[in-house]
N, C-alpha and C positions, 0 to 999 in steps of 0.2 A: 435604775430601772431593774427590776428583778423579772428575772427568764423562768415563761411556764413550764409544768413538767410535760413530759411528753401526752399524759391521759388527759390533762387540763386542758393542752391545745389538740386533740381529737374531741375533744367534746365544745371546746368553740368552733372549729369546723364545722361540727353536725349542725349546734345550733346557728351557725350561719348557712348550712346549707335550707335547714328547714323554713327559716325567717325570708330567705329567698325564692322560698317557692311559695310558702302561705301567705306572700304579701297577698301576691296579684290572685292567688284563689280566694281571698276570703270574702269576695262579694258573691261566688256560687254559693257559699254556704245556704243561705237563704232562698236563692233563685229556684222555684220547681226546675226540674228537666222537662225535656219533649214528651208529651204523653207516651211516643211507640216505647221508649228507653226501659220502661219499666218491668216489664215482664218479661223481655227478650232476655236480657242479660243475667236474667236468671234461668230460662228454658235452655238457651246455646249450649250451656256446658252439659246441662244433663243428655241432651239428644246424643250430642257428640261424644260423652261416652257410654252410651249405648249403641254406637255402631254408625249414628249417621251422619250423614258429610253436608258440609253448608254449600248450598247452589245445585247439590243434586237430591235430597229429600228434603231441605228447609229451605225457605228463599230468604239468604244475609244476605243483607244490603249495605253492609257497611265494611265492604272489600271480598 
């Protein structure tokens, strides 16, 4: 049996890490999101950095 070199087994790592996580996500692929999700996750970042804070000028709800 021939022994990989060190960059061959970092790179079957990654690809096992990745294989491990895009099993089980790849039925969202397809799935819409919740309607609120869509617009939010894009306004939060700009409010906040423009100065304003979640739960005292924006209402997050999601912590």
């Amino acid at each position: 049996m021939r022994r990989l070199s060190p960059r061959a087994r970092s790179a079957l790592a990654v690809a096992l890490v990745l294989v491990a996580f895009g099993l089980p996500l790849r039925g969202l692929l397809r799935g819409p999101g919740p309607p609120m999700e869509e617009g939010f996750m894009l306004v939060f970042p700009e409010r906040v950095l423009a100065g304003d804070l979640p739960n005292r000028d924006f209402l997050h709800l999601y912590g």
